[in-house]
C-alpha positions as CSV (number, residue, x, y, z in Angstrom):
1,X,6.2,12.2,-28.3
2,X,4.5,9.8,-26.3
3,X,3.5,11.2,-22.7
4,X,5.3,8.8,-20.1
5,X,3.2,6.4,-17.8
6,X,2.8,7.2,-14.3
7,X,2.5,4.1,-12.5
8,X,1.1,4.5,-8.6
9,X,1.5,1.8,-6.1
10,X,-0.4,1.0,-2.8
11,X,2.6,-0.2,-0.2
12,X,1.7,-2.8,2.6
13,X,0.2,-5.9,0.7
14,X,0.9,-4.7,-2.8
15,X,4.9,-4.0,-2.9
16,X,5.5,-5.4,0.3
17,X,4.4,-8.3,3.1
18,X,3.9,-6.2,6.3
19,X,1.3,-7.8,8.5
20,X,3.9,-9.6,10.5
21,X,5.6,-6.1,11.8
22,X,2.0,-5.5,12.5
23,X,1.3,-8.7,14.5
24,X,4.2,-8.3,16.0
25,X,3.5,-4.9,17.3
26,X,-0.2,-5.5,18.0
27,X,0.8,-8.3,19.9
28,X,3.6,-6.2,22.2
29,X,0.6,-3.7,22.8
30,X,-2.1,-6.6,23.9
31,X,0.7,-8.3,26.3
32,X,1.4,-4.9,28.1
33,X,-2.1,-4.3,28.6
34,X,-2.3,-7.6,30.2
35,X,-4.3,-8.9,27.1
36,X,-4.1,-12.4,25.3
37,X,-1.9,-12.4,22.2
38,X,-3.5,-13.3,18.7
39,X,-2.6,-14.9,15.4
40,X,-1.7,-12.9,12.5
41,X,-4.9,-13.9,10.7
42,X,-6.9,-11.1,12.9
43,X,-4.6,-8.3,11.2
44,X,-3.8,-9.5,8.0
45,X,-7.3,-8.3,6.1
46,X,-7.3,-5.0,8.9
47,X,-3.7,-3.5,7.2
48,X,-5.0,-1.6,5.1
49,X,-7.3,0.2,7.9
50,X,-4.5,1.6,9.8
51,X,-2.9,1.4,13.2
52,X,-6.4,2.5,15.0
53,X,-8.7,-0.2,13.2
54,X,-6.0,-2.8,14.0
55,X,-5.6,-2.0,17.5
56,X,-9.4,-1.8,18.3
57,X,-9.7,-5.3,16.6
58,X,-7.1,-6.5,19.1
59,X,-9.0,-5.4,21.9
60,X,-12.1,-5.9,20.8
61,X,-10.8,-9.9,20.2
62,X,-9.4,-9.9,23.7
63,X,-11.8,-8.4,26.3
64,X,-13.4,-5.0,26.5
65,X,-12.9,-2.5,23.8
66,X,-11.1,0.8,23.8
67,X,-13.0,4.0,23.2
68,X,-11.6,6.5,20.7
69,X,-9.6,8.0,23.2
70,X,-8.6,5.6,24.4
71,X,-7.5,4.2,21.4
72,X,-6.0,7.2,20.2
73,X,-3.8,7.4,23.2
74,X,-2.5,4.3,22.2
75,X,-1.3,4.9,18.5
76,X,1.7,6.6,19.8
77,X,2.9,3.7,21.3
78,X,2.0,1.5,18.1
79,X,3.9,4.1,15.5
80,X,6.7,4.0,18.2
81,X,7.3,-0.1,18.7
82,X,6.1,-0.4,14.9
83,X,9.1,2.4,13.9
84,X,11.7,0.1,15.8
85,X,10.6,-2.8,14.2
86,X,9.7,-1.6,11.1
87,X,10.9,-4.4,8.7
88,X,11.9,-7.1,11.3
89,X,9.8,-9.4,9.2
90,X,8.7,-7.7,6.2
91,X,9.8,-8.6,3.0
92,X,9.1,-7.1,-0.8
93,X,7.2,-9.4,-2.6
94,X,8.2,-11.5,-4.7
95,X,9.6,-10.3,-8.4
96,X,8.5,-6.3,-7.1
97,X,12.3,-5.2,-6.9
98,X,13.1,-6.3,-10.3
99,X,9.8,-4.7,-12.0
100,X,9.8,-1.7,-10.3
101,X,13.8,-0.9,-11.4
102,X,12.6,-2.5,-14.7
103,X,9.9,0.3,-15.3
104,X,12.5,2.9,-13.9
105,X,15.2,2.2,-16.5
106,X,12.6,2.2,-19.2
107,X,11.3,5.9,-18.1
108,X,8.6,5.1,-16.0
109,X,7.3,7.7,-13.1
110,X,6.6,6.2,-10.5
111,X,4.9,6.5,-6.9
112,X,3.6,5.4,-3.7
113,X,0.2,5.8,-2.8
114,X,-0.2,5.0,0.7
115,X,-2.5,5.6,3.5
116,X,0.8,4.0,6.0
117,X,2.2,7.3,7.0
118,X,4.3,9.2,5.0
119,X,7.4,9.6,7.3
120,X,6.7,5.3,8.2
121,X,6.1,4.6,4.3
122,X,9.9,6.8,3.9
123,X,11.6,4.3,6.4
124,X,10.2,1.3,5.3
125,X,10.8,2.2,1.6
126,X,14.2,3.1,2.6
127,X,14.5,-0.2,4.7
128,X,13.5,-2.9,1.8
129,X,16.3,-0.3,-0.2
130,X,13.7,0.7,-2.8
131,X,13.1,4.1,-1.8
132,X,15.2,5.8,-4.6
133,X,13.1,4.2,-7.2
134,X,9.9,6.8,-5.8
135,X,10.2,10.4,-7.0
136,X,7.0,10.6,-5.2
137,X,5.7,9.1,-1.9
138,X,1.5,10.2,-1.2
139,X,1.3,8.9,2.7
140,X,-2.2,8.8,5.2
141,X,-1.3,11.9,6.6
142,X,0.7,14.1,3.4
143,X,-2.4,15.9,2.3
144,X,-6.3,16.7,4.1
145,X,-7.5,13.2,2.3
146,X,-6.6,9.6,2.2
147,X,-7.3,6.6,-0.5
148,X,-10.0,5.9,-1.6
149,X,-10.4,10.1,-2.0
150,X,-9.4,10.8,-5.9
151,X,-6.9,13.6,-4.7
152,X,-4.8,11.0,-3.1
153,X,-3.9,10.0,-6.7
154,X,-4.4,12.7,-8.4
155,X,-1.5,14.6,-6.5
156,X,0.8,11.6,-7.2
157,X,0.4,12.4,-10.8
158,X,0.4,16.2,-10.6
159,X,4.0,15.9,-8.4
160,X,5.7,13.4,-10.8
161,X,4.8,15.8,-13.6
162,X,2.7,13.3,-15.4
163,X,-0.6,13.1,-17.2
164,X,-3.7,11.5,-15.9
165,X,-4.0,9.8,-19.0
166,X,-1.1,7.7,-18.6
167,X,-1.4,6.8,-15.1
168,X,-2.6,3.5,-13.6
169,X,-3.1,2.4,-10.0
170,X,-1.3,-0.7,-8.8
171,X,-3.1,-1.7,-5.4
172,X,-4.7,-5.1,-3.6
173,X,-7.8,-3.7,-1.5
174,X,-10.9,-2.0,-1.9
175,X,-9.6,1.3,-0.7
176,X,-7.1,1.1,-3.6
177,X,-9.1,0.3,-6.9
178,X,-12.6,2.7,-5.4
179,X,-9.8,5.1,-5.3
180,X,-8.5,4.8,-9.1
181,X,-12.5,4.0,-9.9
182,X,-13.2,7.6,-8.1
183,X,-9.7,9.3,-10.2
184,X,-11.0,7.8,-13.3
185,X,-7.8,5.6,-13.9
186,X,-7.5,2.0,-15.1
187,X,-6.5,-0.2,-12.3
188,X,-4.4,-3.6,-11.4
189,X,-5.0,-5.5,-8.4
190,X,-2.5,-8.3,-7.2
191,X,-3.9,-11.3,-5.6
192,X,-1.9,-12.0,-2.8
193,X,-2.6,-8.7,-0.8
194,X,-4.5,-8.0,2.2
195,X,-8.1,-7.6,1.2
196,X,-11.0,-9.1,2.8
197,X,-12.8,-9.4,0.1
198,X,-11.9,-11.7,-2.5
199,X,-9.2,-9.7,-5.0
200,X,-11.5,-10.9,-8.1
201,X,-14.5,-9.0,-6.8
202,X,-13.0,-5.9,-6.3
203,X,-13.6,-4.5,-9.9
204,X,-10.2,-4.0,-11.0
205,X,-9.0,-3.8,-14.6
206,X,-6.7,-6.5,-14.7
207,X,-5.7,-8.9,-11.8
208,X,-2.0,-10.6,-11.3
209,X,-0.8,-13.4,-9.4
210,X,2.8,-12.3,-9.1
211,X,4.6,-9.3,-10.1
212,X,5.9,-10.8,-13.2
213,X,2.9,-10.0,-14.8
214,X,2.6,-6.7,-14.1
215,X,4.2,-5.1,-17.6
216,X,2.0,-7.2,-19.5
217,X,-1.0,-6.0,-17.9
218,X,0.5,-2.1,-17.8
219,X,0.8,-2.7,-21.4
220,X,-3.1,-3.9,-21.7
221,X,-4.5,-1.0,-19.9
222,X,-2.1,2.1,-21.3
223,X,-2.0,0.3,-25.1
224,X,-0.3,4.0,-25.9
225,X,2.6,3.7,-23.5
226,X,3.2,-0.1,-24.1
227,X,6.8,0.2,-25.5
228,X,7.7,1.6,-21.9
229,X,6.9,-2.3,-20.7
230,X,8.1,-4.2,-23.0
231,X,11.9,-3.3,-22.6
């Protein structure tokens, strides 16, 4: 019996388009602190790098930067305007509803791999009505590690009850293909994400433009498992 493919997903720039949320919210933060606000372009390669990185960008951009502490005193009031606002803006990308209940029907496990928080990643998975299509949601603060660190992915496998040898990691930074590079498993990376490096130089398996092409790379990489994508 063939062993059935796990398939793990990053979140923000791989299933869905965030980094106006996080504009948004960046922006509130700099206007109460009597700072300038800036275009999305300053966030949109920092999403990956969490609420911390994005807000000591900000500040950085805008006049003196924060220290740690400072910048740590902040995050609460990030997660908490950012929680309110969670998908104001944000939208899945496009074709990643149909492929992801696609992959479902035809026995597919699959999960989110995140470093977004795991109670944030639950909301917004819950808010673009895709959450009952993950068994399995890995957030930044679930276990002791984060992506790129192996165990990240690793646990997503062990907790869907599937095999490392079936498992491929769907992602669009760095932090997403060094960690399926560091788990030993084949990767995808879309094109349209948030890296700041260009997606082509990453050192992914297989690169998509749009999620339409995601089961006939799936089926490239896992050759074993390919009648699970071609249903």
């Amino acid at each position: 019996m063939t062993v059935r493919p796990s398939v793990l997903f990053d979140l923000d720039g791989t299933l869905a388009d965030t980094a106006r949320d996080l504009s948004a919210t960046m922006n509130v933060l700099l206007a109460r602190y009597g700072r300038e606000t800036l275009d999305i372009s300053h966030v949109r390669h920092m999403v990956g790098a969490g609420a911390q990185k994005i807000m000591a960008r900000g500040f950085s951009l805008t006049g003196s930067p924060l220290s740690e502490a400072e910048l740590s005193d902040l995050l609460d009031e990030f997660i908490s305007y950012y929680s309110s606002h969670i998908a104001d803006h944000t939208v899945l990308f496009p074709g990643v509803k149909e492929q992801l209940q696609r992959l479902t029907d035809a026995g597919c496990l699959l999960a989110v791999c995140t470093n977004k928080p795991e109670g944030l990643s639950h909301q917004l998975l819950n808010a673009l009505d895709i959450r009952s299509l993950f068994p399995v949601v890995i957030g930044g603060d679930t276990l002791s590690v984060k992506k790129p660190d192996p165990l990240h992915l690793t646990e997503a496998i062990t907790r869907l009850g599937g095999s490392r040898d079936a498992a491929i990691m769907v992602g669009d930074s760095a932090t997403d293909i060094d960690a399926a590079h560091a788990a030993a498993l084949p990767s995808i990376c879309v094109s349209f994400g948030y890296t700041e490096t260009p997606a082509h130089e990453l050192g992914a398996d297989h690169l998509i433009d749009h999620f339409d092409a995601l089961p006939s790379a799936l089926a490239a990489l896992l050759p074993e498992q390919r009648h699970y994508f071609s249903r």
